[in-house]
N, C-alpha and C positions, 0 to 999 in steps of 0.2 A: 263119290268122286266127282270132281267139279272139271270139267273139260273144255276150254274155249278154244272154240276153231271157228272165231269171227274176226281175224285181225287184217283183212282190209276194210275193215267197217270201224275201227280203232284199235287199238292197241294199250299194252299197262305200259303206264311208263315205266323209265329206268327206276330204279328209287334216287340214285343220285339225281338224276333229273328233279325229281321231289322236291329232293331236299333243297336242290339250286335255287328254284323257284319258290319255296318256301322264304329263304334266306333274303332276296330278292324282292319278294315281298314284305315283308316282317322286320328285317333291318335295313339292306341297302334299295329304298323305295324312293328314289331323286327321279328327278323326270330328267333327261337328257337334254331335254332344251335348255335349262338352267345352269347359271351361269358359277354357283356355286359348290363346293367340294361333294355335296351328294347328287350334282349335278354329271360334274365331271366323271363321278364312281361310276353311276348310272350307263353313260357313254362307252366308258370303257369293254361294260359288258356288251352291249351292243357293238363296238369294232371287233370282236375279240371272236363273236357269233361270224360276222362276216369274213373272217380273215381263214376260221374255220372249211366255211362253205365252199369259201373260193379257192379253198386248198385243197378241196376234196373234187372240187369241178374242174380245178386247174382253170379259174379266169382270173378277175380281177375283182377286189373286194370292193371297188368302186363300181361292180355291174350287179350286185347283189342287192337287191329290195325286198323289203318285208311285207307281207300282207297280215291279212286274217285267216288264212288258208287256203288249199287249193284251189276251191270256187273263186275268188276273188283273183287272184292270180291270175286262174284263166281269165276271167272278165277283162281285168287290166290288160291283158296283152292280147287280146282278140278285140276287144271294142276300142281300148289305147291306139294301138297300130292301123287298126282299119281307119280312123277318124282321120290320123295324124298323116296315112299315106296316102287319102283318096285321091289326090290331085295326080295320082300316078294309075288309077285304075280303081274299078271295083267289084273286083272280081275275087272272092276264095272259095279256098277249099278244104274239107276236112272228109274223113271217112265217115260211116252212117253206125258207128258204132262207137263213139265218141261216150266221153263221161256227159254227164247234163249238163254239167256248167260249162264242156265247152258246144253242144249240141245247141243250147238252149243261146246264148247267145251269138251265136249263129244265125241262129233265128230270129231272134230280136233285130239286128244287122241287116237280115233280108228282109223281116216284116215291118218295119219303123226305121230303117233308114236307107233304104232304097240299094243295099248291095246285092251283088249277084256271088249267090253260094251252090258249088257242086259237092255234093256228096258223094264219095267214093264207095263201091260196091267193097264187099269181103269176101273171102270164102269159104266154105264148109267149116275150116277150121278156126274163122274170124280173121285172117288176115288179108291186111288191104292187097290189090290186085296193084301191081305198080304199071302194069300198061295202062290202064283207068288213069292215074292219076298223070303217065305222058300226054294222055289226048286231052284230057283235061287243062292243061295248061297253056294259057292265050296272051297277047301282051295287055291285058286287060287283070291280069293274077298281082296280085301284090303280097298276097298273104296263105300262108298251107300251115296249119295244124294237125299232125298226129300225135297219137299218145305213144307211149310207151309199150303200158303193159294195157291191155284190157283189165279192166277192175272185175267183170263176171269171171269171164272165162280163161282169162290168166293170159291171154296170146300176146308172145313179143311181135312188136310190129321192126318193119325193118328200117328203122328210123334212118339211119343212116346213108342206106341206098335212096329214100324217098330226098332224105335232102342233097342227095347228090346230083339226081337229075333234075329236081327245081334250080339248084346253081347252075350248073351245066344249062340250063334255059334261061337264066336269066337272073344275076347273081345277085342283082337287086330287091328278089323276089323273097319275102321274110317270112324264116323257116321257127315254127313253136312245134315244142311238145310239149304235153301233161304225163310227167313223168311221176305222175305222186306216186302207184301202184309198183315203179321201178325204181325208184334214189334209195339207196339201204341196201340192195338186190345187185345193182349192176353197178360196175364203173362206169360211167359216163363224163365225156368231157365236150361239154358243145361246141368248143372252137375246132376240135379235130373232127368234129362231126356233122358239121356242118350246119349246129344249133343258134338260132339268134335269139333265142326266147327259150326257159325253161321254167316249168311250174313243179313245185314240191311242195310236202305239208308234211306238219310236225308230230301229228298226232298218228301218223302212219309208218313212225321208225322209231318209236317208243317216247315218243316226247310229247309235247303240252298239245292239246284242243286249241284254237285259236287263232293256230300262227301257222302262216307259209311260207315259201319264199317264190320270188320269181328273179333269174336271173335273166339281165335284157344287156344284150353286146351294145359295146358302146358307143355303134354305127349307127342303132337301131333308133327312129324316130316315133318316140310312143305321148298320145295325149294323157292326162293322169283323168281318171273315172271318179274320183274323188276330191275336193275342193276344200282347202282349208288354211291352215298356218304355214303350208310350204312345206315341212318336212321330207323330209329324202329326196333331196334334189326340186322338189315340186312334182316328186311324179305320184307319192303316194302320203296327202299332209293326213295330221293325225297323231293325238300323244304315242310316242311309239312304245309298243306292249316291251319292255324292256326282259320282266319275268320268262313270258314267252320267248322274246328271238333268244336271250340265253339259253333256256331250255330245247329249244331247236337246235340252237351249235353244239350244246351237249350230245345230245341224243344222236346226231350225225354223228359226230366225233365216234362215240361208241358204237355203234349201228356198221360203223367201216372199219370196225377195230378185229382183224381174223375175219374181214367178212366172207373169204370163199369159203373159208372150213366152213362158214355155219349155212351157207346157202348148199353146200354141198351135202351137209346134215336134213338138212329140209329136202332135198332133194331126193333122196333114199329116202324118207318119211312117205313122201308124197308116191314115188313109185311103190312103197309097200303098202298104202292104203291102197292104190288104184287096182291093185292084184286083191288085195280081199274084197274090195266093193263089185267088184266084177265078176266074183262067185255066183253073187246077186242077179237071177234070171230079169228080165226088159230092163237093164241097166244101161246108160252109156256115159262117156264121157266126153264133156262139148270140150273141143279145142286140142292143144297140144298135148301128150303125156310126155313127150321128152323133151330137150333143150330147145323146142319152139315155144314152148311153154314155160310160164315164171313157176319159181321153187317151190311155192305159199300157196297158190289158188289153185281148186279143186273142180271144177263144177259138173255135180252130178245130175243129167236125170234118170230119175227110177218110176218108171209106168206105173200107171193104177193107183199112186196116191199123193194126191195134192201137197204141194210144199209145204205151205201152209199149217198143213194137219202132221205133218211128220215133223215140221218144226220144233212143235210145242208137245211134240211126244219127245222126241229128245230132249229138250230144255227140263220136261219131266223127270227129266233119267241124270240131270247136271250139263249136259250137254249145249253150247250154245253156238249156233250155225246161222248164217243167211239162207236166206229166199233170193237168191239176184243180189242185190247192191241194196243197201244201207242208204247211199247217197244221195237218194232219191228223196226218200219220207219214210215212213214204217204203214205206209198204205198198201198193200199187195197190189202188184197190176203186171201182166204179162210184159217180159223184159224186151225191151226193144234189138236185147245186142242174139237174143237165142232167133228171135225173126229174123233178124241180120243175115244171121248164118246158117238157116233156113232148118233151124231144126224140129224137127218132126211134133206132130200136134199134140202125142200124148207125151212129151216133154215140156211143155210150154208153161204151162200150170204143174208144171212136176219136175223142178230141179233145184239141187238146193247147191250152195255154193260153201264149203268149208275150206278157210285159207290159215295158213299155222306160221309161226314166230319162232325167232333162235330158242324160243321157251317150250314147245310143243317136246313132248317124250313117247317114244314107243309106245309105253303104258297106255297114254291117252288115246292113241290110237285105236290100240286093240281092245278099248274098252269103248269106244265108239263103234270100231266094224260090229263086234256083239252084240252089243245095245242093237243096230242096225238089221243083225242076224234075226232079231227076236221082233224086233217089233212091226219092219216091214210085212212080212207074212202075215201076221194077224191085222194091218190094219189092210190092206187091200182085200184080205177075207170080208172085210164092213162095206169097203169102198163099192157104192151104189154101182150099174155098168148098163 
């Protein structure tokens, strides 16, 4: 039996999606720039992706931009915005439990271009502390990013609340999230939420590698991170992946299509493994188990045997799981988001993160807790002490 319980590290596509993109490739393969009828076909599929998006976010199909995926997204809108506002301050903030692409240029920002970034503490459970993020906020802030969901440990963060007291302090002050880990999972609509920036990727709701989006309000003053032919307004030039944003407005489309039944099916999924992995003596589980926590992500640690090593014993058995986040590299290295949340030593090196899709079945479940059953005991029996 083949069992994949790595779908925030990607996902199978639809097959319709497939086949879109195949078609897209193969027959209708015009570049949109051109001025000719496989030009114009080309185009079509590209408004058609945005009219999608912006139907499901409820903004404007004119604030919707394509990337290369979430990393890139993030970058655009965290080193775009910062460039483009500094004459107002330079000062942000995000929590310390951030994906890497927005952590890391964060970093880049403070160590190479001279901004001042506070990092917000979490809590046991990973989520951001919103008193931290009031004192935090000076007329020198111009920019706050949180994400969504936590990509390890699955924690909804309370997006909403946080950008309601950055407005409420100063409503010029521009609110991102990295909602990749949430669009597919939740409704979300950034102008009722008080969103100026939203980042999503395609390959995270059953659609193509490659492509993201980032929505930016049409208030929002962003410099483009990449320089070229102009394309999309100027903010992002670049032959645009046509096959891809199709295959991204597909994949949404479907992905919201009954999506409470099916997150609600993941959801009973997820509290019935959490009851059999928890049979499992030095067990725990980081973050939410119930509706503070997203449908899909699981993150377990189990004492006494390296991630790593229990990884590739289930991968032996058809099983295929993270160690942490995918996002990173496929280099192991102790997660930054379990220190975050101050979890204990002999979890740190010892948790592995299994996250499931509208496609995951009981079956697979109960044939991973058993796999589980059998093989943790014998391998911490090896495991050196």
């Amino acid at each position: 039996m083949e069992v994949y319980l790595d779908n925030s590290a990607t996902t199978m596509s639809y097959p319709e999606v497939g086949e879109l993109v195949y078609k897209i490739m193969c027959r209708d393969y015009g570049n949109p720039a051109s001025m000719h009828r496989k030009g114009v076909e080309a185009e079509h599929y590209i408004r058609e992706a945005k009219e999608t998006l912006a139907k499901i976010l409820k903004v404007n199909a004119k604030e919707i931009f394509f990337t290369s995926g979430g990393t890139e997204s993030d970058n655009l809108a965290l080193i775009g915005c910062a460039r483009a506002n500094r004459r107002s301050g330079n000062h942000l903030i995000t929590t310390s439990i951030e994906h890497p692409a927005v952590l890391n240029a964060m970093r880049y920002l403070e160590e190479e271009e001279g901004f001042r970034v506070t990092y917000l503490p979490v809590d046991s459970k990973g989520k951001m502390k919103l008193e931290a993020l009031k004192e935090a906020l000076c007329p020198e802030t111009i920019l706050v990013s949180v994400m969504y969901v936590n990509n390890e440990v699955g924690t909804v963060q309370p997006v909403q609340e946080a950008a309601k007291i950055v407005k409420e302090y100063d409503p010029s002050i521009l609110f991102h999230t990295d909602a990749v880990q949430g669009f597919g999972k939740y409704h979300i609509y950034p102008k009722r939420m008080g969103i100026d920036l939203l980042t999503a990727s395609g390959h995270k709701i059953h659609g193509p590698k490659g492509v993201g989006l980032l929505y930016i309000s049409e208030k929002v003053k962003v410099h483009p991170i990449i320089f070229g032919g102009g394309h999309q307004k100027n903010i992002r030039s670049g032959t645009e992946n046509v096959p891809g944003t199709a295959g991204l407005g597909l994949a949404a489309k479907m992905v919201y299509q009954d999506m409470d039944m099916k997150v609600a099916l993941m959801r009973e999924l997820k509290k019935y493994f959490i009851e059999g992995i928890s049979k499992i003596e030095d067990t725990t589980i980081h973050g939410f188990t119930d509706e503070g926590g997203a449908p899909h992500i699981i993150s377990v640690g189990i004492a006494g045997v390296r991630s790593e090593v229990l990884l590739h014993a289930l991968e032996d058995k058809g099983i295929y799981v993270s160690s942490g986040s995918a996002c990173s590299s496929n280099h192991p290295a102790v997660s930054g988001v379990l220190k975050g949340i101050g979890a204990a030593n002999e979890y740190l090196d010892a948790t592995l993160r299994f996250s499931m899709s509208e496609f995951t079945t009981k079956e697979e479940i109960d044939y991973t807790l058993e796999t589980l059953y059998n093989c943790i005991p014998m391998l911490r029996k090896y495991t050196r002490h």
